[in-house]
C-alpha positions in Angstrom: 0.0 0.0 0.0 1.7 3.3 -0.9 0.3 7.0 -1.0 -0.6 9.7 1.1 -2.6 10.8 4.0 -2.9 13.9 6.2 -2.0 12.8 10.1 -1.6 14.4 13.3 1.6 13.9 15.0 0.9 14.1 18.8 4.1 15.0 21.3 3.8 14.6 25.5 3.2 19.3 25.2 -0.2 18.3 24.1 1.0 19.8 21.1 0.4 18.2 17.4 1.6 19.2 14.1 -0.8 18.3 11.2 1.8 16.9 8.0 1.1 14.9 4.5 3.0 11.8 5.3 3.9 9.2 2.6 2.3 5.5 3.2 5.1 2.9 2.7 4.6 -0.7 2.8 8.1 -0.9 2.0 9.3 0.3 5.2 9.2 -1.5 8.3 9.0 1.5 10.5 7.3 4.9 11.1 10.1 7.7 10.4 9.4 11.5 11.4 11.6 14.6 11.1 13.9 15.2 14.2 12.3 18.7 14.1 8.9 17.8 14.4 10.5 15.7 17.6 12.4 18.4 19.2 9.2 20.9 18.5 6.5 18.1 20.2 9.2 17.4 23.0 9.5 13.9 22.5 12.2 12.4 24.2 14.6 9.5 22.6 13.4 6.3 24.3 16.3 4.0 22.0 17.8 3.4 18.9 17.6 0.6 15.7 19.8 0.2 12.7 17.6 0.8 9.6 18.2 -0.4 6.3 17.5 1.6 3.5 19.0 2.9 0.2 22.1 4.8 1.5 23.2 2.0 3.4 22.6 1.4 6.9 22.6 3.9 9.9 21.2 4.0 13.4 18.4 6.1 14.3 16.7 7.7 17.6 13.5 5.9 18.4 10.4 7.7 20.5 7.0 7.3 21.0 4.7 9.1 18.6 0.4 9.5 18.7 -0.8 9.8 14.7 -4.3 11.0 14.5 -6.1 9.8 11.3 -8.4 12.3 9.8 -11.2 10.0 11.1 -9.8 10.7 14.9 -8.0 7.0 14.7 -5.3 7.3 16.9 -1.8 4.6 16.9 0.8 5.4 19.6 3.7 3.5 18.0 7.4 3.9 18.1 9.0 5.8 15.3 12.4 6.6 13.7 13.8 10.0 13.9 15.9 11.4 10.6 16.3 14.8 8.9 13.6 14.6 6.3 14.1 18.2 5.7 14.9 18.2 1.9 12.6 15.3 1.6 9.3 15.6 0.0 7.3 14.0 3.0 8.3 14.8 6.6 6.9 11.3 7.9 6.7 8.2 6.3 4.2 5.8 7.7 5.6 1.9 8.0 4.1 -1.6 8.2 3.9 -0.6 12.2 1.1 2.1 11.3 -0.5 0.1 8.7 -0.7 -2.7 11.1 1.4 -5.2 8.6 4.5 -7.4 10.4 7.2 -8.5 9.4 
């Protein structure tokens, strides 16, 4: 399943920040931009080695809400990266989509 949706990302401030994120059934996790962590005051709860095609590298993990425009809410754990010159700043994984492994 690829394509887009509009989401909320919710932080531990309460706060949200309403994004087009890219649906990927190719990726395993859920990746946001370290901004929009740093802005909703999400703290790093880990890290994981993704795969992807640059190579390998390892990433921050936290905890993340998305809202659905529907009001469907999944607290899941995502990868942080700089998506800033990206044209999505979140991908949503097989972990959103509710697909394992």
């Amino acid at each position: 399943m690829n394509g887009t949706m509009r989401v909320s990302l919710w932080g531990k401030r309460s706060w949200c920040v309403d994004v087009e994120a890219r649906l990927d059934s190719g990726a395993a996790r859920t990746s946001i931009d370290r901004g929009f962590a740093d802005l909703l005051g999400l703290a790093v709860e880990g890290s994981v080695k993704v795969r992807n095609a640059n190579g390998s590298q390892k990433r921050d993990l936290v905890w993340i809400e998305v809202e659905d425009e529907a009001g469907a809410i999944v607290e899941l754990e995502a990868s942080l990266a700089d998506r800033s010159d990206l044209s999505y700043p979140a991908i949503l994984g097989r972990d959103y989509m509710g697909v394992s492994e």
